[in-house]
C-alpha positions as CSV (number, residue, x, y, z in Angstrom):
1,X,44.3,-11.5,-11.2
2,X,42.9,-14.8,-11.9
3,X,40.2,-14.9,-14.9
4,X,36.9,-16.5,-13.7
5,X,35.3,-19.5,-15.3
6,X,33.0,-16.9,-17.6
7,X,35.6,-15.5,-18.6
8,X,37.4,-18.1,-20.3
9,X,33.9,-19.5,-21.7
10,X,33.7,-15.7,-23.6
11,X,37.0,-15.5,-24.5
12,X,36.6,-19.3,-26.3
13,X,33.9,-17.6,-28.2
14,X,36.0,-15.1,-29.5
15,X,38.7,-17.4,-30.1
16,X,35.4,-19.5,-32.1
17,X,34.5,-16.1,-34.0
18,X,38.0,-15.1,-35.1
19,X,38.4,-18.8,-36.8
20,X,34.7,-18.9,-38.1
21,X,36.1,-15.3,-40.0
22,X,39.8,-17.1,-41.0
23,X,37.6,-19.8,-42.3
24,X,35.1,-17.6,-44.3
25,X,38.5,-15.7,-45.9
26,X,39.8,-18.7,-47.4
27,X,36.8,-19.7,-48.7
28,X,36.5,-16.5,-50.6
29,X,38.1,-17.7,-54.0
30,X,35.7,-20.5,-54.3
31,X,32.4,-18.2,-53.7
32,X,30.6,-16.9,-56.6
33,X,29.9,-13.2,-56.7
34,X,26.1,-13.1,-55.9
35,X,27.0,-15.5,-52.9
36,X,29.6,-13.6,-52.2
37,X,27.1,-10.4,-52.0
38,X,24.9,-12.1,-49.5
39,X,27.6,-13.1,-47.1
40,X,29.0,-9.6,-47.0
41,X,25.3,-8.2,-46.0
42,X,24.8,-10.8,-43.3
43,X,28.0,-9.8,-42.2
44,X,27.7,-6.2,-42.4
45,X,24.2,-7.3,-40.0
46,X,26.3,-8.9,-37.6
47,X,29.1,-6.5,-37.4
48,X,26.3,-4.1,-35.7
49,X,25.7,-6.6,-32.6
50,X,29.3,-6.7,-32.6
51,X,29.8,-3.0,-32.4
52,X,27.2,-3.2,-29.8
53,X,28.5,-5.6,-27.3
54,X,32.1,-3.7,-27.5
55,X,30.2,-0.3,-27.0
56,X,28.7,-2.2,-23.5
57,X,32.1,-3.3,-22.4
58,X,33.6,-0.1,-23.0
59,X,31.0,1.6,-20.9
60,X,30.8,-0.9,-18.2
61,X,28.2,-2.8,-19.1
62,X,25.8,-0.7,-18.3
Protein backbone atom coordinates (compact mmCIF):
# COMPACT_ATOMS: atom_id res chain seq x y z
CA UNK A 1 0.00 0.00 0.00
CA UNK A 2 1.23 3.22 -1.05
CA UNK A 3 1.67 5.91 1.92
CA UNK A 4 -0.24 9.17 1.18
CA UNK A 5 1.40 12.51 1.06
CA UNK A 6 0.29 13.07 5.05
CA UNK A 7 1.76 10.37 5.78
CA UNK A 8 5.18 11.08 4.85
CA UNK A 9 4.74 14.86 6.19
CA UNK A 10 4.03 12.97 9.88
CA UNK A 11 6.42 10.55 9.62
CA UNK A 12 9.23 13.50 8.78
CA UNK A 13 8.10 14.86 12.00
CA UNK A 14 8.99 11.97 13.85
CA UNK A 15 12.05 11.52 12.06
CA UNK A 16 12.48 15.70 13.28
CA UNK A 17 11.54 14.59 16.99
CA UNK A 18 13.82 11.50 17.29
CA UNK A 19 16.99 13.92 16.13
CA UNK A 20 15.71 16.99 18.17
CA UNK A 21 16.03 14.02 21.36
CA UNK A 22 19.65 12.63 19.76
CA UNK A 23 20.57 16.27 19.84
CA UNK A 24 19.43 17.04 23.43
CA UNK A 25 21.45 13.59 24.60
CA UNK A 26 24.70 14.85 23.49
CA UNK A 27 24.24 17.96 24.77
CA UNK A 28 23.77 16.57 28.26
CA UNK A 29 27.47 16.74 29.47
CA UNK A 30 27.67 20.41 28.80
CA UNK A 31 24.32 21.26 30.79
CA UNK A 32 24.48 22.41 34.24
CA UNK A 33 22.40 20.54 36.76
CA UNK A 34 19.65 23.22 37.50
CA UNK A 35 19.32 23.50 33.57
CA UNK A 36 19.46 20.16 33.29
CA UNK A 37 16.38 19.98 35.93
CA UNK A 38 14.16 22.22 33.82
CA UNK A 39 14.74 20.35 30.60
CA UNK A 40 13.75 17.09 32.22
CA UNK A 41 10.28 18.81 33.49
CA UNK A 42 9.47 20.30 30.12
CA UNK A 43 10.14 17.02 28.87
CA UNK A 44 8.34 15.01 31.24
CA UNK A 45 5.25 17.89 29.97
CA UNK A 46 5.65 16.87 26.59
CA UNK A 47 5.95 13.21 27.06
CA UNK A 48 2.09 13.48 28.11
CA UNK A 49 0.92 14.85 24.54
CA UNK A 50 3.06 12.28 23.33
CA UNK A 51 1.41 9.49 25.19
CA UNK A 52 -1.73 11.09 24.10
CA UNK A 53 -1.39 11.14 20.33
CA UNK A 54 -0.14 7.24 20.53
CA UNK A 55 -3.21 6.45 22.77
CA UNK A 56 -5.45 8.08 19.55
CA UNK A 57 -3.65 6.09 17.03
CA UNK A 58 -3.96 2.98 18.93
CA UNK A 59 -7.60 3.48 19.25
CA UNK A 60 -8.28 4.69 15.84
CA UNK A 61 -8.33 7.98 16.12
CA UNK A 62 -11.26 8.30 17.69
Amino acid sequence: MAATGELIRLINYVDDIVTTLRRISASIPTIEPEERKRLAEHIRTANSSFTAVLAQLEKGGQ
